[in-house]
C-alpha positions in Angstrom: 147.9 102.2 96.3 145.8 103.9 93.4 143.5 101.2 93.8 143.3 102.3 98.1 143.1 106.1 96.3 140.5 105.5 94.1 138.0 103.8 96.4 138.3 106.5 98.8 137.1 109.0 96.2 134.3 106.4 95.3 133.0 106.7 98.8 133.7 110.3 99.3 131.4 110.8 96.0 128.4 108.3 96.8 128.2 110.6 100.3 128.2 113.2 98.4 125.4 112.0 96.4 123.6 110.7 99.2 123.8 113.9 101.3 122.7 115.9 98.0 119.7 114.0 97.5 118.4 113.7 101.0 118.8 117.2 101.3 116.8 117.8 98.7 114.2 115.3 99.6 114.1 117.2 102.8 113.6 120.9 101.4 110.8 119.3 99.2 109.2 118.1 102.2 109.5 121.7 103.9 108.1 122.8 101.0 105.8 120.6 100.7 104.9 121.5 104.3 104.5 125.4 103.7 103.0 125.1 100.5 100.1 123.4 102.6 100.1 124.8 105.5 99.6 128.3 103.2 96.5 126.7 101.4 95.1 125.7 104.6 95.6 129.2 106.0 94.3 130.9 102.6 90.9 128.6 102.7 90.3 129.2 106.8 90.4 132.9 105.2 88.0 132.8 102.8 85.6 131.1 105.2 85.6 133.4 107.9 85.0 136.0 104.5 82.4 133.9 103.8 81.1 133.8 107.3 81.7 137.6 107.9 79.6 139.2 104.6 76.9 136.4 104.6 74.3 138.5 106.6 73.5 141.5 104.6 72.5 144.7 106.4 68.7 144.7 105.9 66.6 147.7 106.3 63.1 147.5 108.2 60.0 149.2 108.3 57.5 148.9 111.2 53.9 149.6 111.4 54.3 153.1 112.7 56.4 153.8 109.9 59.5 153.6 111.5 62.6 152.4 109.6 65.6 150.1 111.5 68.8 149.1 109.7 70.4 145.9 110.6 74.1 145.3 109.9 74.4 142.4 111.8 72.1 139.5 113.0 70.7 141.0 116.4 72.4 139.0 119.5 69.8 140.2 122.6 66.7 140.6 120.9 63.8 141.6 123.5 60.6 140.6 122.3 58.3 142.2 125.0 54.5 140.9 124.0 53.2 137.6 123.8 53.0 137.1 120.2 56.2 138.5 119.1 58.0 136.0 121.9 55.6 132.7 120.0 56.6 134.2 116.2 60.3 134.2 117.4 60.5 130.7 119.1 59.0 129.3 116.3 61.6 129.6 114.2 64.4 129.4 116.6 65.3 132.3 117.4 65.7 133.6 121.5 64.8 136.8 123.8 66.3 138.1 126.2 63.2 139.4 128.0 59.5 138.6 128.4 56.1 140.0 129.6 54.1 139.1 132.5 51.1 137.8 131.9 48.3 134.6 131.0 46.5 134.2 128.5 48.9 132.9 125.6 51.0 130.0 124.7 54.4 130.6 126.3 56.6 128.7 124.4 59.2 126.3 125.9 62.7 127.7 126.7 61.1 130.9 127.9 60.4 130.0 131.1 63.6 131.3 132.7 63.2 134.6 131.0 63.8 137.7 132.9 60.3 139.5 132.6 60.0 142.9 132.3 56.4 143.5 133.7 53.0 142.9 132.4 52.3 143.8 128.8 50.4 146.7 128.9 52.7 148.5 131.4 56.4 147.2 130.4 59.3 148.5 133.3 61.2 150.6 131.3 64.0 150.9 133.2 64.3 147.7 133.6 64.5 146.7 129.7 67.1 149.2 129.0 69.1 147.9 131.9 69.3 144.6 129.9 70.9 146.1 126.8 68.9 144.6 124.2 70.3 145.1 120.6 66.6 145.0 119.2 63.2 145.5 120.8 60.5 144.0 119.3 57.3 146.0 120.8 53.7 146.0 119.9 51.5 148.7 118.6 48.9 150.0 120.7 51.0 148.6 123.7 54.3 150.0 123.3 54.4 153.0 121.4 54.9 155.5 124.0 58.3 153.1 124.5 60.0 154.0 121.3 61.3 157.3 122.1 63.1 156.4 125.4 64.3 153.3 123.4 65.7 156.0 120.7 67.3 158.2 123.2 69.3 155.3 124.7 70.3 153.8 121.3 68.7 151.1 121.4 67.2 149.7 117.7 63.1 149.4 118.1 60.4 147.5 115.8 56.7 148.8 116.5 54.3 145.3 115.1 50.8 145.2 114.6 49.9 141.3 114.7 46.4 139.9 114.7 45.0 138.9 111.2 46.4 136.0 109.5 48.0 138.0 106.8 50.1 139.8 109.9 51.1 136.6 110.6 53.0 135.4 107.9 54.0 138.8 107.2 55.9 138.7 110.2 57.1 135.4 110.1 58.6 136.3 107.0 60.5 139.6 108.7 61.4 137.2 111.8 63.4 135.2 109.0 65.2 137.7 108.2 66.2 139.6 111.1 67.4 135.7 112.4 68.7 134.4 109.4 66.3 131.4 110.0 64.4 131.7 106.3 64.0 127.8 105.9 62.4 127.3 109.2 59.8 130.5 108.8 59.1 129.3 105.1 57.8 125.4 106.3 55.5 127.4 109.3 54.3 129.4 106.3 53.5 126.7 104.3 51.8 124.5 107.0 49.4 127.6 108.3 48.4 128.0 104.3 48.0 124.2 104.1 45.9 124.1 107.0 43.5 127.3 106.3 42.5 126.2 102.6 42.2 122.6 103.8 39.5 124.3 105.9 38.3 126.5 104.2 37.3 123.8 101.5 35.2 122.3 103.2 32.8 125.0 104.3 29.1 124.7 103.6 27.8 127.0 100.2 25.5 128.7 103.1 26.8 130.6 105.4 25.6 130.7 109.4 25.2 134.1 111.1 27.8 134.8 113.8 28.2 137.5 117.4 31.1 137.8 118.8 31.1 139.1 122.4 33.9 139.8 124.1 34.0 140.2 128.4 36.2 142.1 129.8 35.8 143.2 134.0 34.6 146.4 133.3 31.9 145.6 130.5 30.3 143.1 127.6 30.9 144.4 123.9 30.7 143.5 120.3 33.8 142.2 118.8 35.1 144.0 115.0 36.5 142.7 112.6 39.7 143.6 113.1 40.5 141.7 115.9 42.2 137.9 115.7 38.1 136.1 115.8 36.5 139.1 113.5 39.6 137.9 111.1 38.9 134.4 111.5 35.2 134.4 110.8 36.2 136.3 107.9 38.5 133.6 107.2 35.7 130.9 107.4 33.2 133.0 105.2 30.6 134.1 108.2 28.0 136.3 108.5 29.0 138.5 111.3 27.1 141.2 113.2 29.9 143.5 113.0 30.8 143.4 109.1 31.6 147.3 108.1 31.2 148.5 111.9 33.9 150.8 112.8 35.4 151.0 116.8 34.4 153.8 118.8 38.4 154.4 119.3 41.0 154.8 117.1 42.6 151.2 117.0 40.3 149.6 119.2 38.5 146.4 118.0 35.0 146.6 119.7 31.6 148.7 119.8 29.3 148.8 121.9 26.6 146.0 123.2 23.1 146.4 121.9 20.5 144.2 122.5 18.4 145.4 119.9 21.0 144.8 117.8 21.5 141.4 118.4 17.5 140.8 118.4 17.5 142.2 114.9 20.7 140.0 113.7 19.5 136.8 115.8 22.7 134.7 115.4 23.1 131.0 114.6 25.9 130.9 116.8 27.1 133.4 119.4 31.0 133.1 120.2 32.8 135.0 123.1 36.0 136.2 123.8 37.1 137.2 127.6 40.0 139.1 129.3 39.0 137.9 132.7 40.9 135.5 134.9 38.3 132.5 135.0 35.4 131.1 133.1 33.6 132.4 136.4 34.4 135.5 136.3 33.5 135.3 132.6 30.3 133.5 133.5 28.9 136.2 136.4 29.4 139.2 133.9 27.5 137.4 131.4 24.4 136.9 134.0 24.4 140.5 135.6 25.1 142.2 132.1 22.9 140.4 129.5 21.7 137.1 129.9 19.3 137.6 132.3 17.1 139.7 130.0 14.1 137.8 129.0 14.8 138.6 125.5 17.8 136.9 125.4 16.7 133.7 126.1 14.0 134.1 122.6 17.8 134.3 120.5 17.9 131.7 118.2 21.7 130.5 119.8 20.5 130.7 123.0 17.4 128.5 122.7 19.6 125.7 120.1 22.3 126.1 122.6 25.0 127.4 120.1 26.7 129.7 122.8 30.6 128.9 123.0 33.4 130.5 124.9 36.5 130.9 122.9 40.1 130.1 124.4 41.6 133.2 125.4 45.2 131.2 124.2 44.1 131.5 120.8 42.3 134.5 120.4 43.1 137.2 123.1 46.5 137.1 122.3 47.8 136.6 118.1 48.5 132.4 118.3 50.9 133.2 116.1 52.4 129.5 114.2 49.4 128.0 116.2 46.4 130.5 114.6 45.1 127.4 112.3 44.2 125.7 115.0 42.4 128.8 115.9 40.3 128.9 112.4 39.9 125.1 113.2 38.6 125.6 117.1 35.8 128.2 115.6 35.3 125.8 112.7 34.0 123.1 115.2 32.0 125.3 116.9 30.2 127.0 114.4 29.3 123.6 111.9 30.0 120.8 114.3 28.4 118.3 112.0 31.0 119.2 109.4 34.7 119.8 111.8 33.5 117.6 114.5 32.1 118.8 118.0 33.7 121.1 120.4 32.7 120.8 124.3 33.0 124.5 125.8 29.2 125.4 125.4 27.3 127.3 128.2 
């Protein structure tokens, strides 16, 4: 009977035991369980920290002076010129808007852009409508924009883009309004590359350069501050224009002068257009200048150095693409040296 007693207590005390420790087992399991499911928790917090203070507010300053403060990476930006849209592409970043308009290089994705009217005359009401969080206008263009931008809160850049310098300049403020510094630094680097490889090869002696430019109304004399007066600059020329200043404030030509030109007699003459076709281009030329009999005693008229630039590259800022604009007036001015270019009249 103690023996029937005492095995009954042995079992009663192994269950005991047993219950004990898988209970234990269990509550180091649950703890186990919260004690990760709390790290997990803590480290999806930080991250989203991380991800919430990684762009710092940055503070901008236009070209008309004007000063925009960013706290956050702009969602709807509307780049409303040409060359602001190619800067922006280039480095991945997106618009919400475009102008009409030819004449520059369009890049891909934009196609499906809601436009906002031609450059020069942007629909204002339309623009606002689309609630941009930044617009990014262009001086000369759009300045007359930025107060009704102002008065219906809406953040506004000003940019003047046509020399090379501009253009990693704002390449460099593109990065950091769209946190895309890495991309913006290699198209820095590769337009650098590209204008001292060209650069080091130019002849000791420089040729003597005109730029015309053709627009519907009249023929004129390109400055050097416009995108080809920068680029012969670029590649060392003698140009006509060198320490000319525009007849208006901010414009980029003076006035045609054939005794000018006579006096100068070019190497090369280069022209730039703002008509629809090269025919257009090509009629203006005849019933404005070229069928003076002096003309045809030019030097670059006689050796056949007359070449229409490509209104892609120079009317508009190329923008990623302008060393392939130094390289396009590179051919044409020492063909022996960059290879030949065909466009010549």
């Amino acid at each position: 009977m103690k023996k029937k007693y005492l095995a009954v207590i042995v079992v009663a005390l192994l269950c005991m035991c047993m219950c004990m420790f898988g209970c234990t087992k269990k509550e180091e399991v649950m703890d186990e369980t919260l004690t990760s499911n709390v790290e997990t928790k803590t480290e999806e917090a930080k991250s989203l920290q991380t991800e919430v203070v990684e762009f710092e507010a940055i503070t901008l300053t236009d070209d008309l002076g004007n000063t925009v403060v960013l706290e956050k990476i702009p969602e709807r930006i509307a780049a409303i010129s040409g060359t602001n849209l190619g800067i922006l592409y280039s480095i991945g970043g997106e618009s919400i808007a475009k102008p009409d308009g030819k004449g520059s290089l369009d890049p891909v994705g934009t196609e499906a852009l809601e436009t906002v009217g031609a450059v020069y005359n942007i629909n204002i009401e339309k623009l606002v409508s689309l609630h941009p969080d930044l617009v990014i206008a262009q001086v000369g263009l759009h300045n007359k924009l930025v107060p009704i931008l102002e008065q219906s809160n809406i953040p506004v850049i000003v940019l003047e883009i046509k020399t090379f310098d501009d253009v990693v300049e704002k390449f460099d403020m593109f990065a950091k309004i769209t946190g895309e510094e890495e991309k913006a630094e290699k198209i820095i680097k590769k337009l650098i590359s590209k204008r001292d490889e060209i650069v080091s090869k130019l002849p000791e002696t420089p040729k003597k350069i005109a730029i015309l430019y053709i627009s519907s109304k009249e023929v004129s004399i390109k400055l050097e501050n416009s995108i080809a007066g920068d680029i012969a600059k670029i590649l060392k020329l003698k140009n006509i224009s060198e320490g000319e200043q525009p007849v208006k404030m901010g414009g980029e030509t003076m006035p045609f002068s054939m005794e000018k030109i006579v006096e100068f007699d070019p190497d090369v003459i280069l022209f730039t257009t703002m008509v629809k076709s090269q025919e257009v281009a090509d009629e203006k030329l005849k019933s404005e200048i070229s069928n003076n009999l002096i003309w045809g005693e030019l030097r670059a008229v006689k050796e056949g150095n007359i070449h229409f630039l490509p209104q892609e590259y120079f009317l508009n800022n190329p923008g990623e693409y302008y060393g392939e604009g130094i390289e396009i007036m590179a051919k044409y001015v020492y063909p022996k040296v960059f290879g030949n270019e065909s466009n010549t009249e």
